[in-house]
N, C-alpha and C positions, 0 to 999 in steps of 0.2 A: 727813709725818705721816699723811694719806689713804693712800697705798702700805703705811707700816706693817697700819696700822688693816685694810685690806684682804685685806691676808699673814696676820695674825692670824686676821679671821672665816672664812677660806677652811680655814686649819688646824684651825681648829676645830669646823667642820662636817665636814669630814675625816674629823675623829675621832670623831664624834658617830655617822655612819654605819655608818664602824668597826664601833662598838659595837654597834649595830640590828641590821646582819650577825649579829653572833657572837651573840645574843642571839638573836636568830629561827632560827639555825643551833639551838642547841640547844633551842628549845621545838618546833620541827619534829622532832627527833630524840625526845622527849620522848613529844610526840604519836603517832610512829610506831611507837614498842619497844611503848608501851601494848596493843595489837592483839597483840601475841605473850603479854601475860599476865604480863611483868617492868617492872620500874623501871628505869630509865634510868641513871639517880644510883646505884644500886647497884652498876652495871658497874665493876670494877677492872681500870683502863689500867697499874696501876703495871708489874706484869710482862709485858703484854702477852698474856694468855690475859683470857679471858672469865668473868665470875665472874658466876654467876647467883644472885641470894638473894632464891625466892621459893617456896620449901618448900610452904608457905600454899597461895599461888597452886596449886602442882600437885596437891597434897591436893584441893583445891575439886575440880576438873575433874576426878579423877582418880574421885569417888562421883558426880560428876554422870552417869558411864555405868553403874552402877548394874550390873545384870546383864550381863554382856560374853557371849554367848553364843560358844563355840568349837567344839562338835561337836553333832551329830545322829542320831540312830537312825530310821530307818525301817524300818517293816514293815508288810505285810500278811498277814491270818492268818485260819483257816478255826475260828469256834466252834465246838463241838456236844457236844451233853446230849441223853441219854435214859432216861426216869425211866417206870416203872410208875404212875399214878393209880388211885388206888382211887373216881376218878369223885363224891367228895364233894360233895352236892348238886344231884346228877341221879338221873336214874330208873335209870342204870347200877348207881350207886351204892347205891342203896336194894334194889337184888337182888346185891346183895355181887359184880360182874362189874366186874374190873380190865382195864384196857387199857394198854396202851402210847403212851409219847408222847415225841417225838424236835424239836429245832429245831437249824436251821444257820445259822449268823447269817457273813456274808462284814463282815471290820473291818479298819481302816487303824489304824496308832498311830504317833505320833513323840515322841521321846525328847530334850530339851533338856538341857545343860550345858554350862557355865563356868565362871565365874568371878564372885562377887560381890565388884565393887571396892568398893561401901557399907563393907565390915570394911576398905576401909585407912585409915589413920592418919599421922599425920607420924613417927612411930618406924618405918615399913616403908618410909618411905621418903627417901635417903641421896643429896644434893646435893655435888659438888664443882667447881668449877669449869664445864666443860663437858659433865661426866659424871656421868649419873643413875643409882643404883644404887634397886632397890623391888624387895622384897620379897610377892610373892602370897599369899591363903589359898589354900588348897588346893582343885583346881576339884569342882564338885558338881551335880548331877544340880536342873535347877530343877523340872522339870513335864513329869508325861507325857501328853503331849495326844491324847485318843482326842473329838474332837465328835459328836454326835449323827447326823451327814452321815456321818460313817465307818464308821457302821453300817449292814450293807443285812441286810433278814431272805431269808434264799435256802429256807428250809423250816420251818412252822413247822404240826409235825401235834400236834395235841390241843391243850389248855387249857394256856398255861404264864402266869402271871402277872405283873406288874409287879416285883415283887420276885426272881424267881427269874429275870430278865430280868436284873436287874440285878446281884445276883448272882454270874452269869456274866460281865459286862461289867467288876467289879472284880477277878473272879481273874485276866482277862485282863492289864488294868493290871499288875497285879503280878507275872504272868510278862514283861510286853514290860520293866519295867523291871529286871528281873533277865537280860534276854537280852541287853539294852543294857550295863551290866556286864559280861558276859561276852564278848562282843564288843571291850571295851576303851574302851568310850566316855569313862571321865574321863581314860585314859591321853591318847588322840588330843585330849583337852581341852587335858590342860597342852601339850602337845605345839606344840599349834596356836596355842595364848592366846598364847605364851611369845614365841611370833615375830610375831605378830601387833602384840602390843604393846608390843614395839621398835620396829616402824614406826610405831604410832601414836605411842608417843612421840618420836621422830625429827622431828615433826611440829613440837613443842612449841620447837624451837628445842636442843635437845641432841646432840653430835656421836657423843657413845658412850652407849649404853644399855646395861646390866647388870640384867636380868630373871632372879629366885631364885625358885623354888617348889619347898621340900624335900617 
C-alpha cells in the first residue's frame, strides 16, 4: 500500500511541475512580445504565419514621432539694399541734402521638411498578417530657420533702421523658402521619408512594409 501511495505522489508532483513549466513557459513569452508593442494571445498559430492585431499599438508610436524630418536645404547668401535718405532729422536734412545709403549683411538659412506623422490615423494604416501597408500625408516644408547667429553685418553705410533690417531679413526668408522648392526639396522628402520608414518600421516587428504617398 506504501509503494502504491508513493507511485501515486511522485506522479503527481510530476504532473504538477509539468504544469509550472508550461505555465511559466508562457508568461515568459508574454512578458517578452510586450517590449515589441503586441499581445502575445493575439498571435494566430492556426495556419502557421504570424498575425499581428495591434493597429492601436502602431498608431500610438506612429504620432509619437511627430515631425519625421527627411530633407534639408542649405544656403548661404549675400543681402544688399541701397536706398537714398532724405537725412530726416539731422542737420542734412533740414537743408533739404539727400545722401545715399547702402548695407550688406553676409546670412546662412536652412530649410526643413517631412513628413507630419501627428495626421496618421488608424484608416492610413492597413495591418495584415505580417505585412504592414500605411499610407503618408503628403511631405511639407516645417520651418525655415534663419537665427540671429546666421547673420553677420559685412557693410552697413548710413542710418538703416530696425525695421528696414528686418524687412530685408523676411524677403530673404521667403526667397530661401522658394529656392528650396525649386531645388526639389519636398520631392527628395517623399523620396527619402518613404525608405526611411520601411526601415523604421521593419523595426516594429514586420517582415514586409508597404509605404503610399500619392
Amino acid at each position: 500500500m506504501g509503494k502504491i501511495f508513493s507511485f501515486f505522489l511522485k506522479s503527481l508532483m510530476s504532473k504538477i511541475v509539468g504544469l509550472l513549466l508550461i505555465v511559466g513557459l508562457f508568461v515568459g513569452a508574454w512578458l517578452y512580445t510586450q517590449q515589441f508593442g503586441f499581445n502575445f494571445f493575439n498571435l494566430n498559430f492556426g495556419r502557421g504565419d504570424l498575425k499581428i492585431d495591434n493597429t492601436a499599438n502602431i498608431v500610438e508610436k506612429v504620432k509619437e514621432i511627430s515631425e519625421f524630418t527627411t530633407a534639408c536645404y542649405y544656403e548661404e547668401a549675400v543681402l544688399k539694399d541701397k536706398k537714398t535718405d532724405n537725412n530726416e532729422g539731422n542737420l542734412l536734412g533740414l537743408v533739404g541734402m539727400e545722401t545715399s545709403k547702402e548695407i550688406v549683411i553676409l546670412s546662412k538659412g536652412k530649410v526643413r521638411a517631412g513628413f507630419d506623422l501627428s495626421k496618421i490615423n488608424a484608416e492610413n494604416i492597413n495591418i495584415s498578417g505580417d505585412t504592414l501597408s500605411i499610407e503618408l500625408p503628403q511631405p511639407q516644408i516645417f520651418d525655415i530657420i534663419t537665427n540671429p547667429s546666421d547673420y553677420e553685418m559685412y557693410v552697413e553705410d548710413g542710418k538703416w533702421s530696425h525695421d528696414e533690417i528686418s524687412a530685408l531679413q523676411t524677403e530673404y526668408r521667403n526667397q530661401l523658402q522658394e529656392k528650396a522648392k525649386e531645388t526639389g526639396i519636398l520631392t527628395k522628402a517623399k523620396e527619402a521619408g518613404k525608405k526611411r520608414l520601411e526601415s523604421l518600421f521593419m523595426t516594429f516587428g514586420f517582415s514586409v512594409v508597404k509605404v503610399k504617398c500619392e
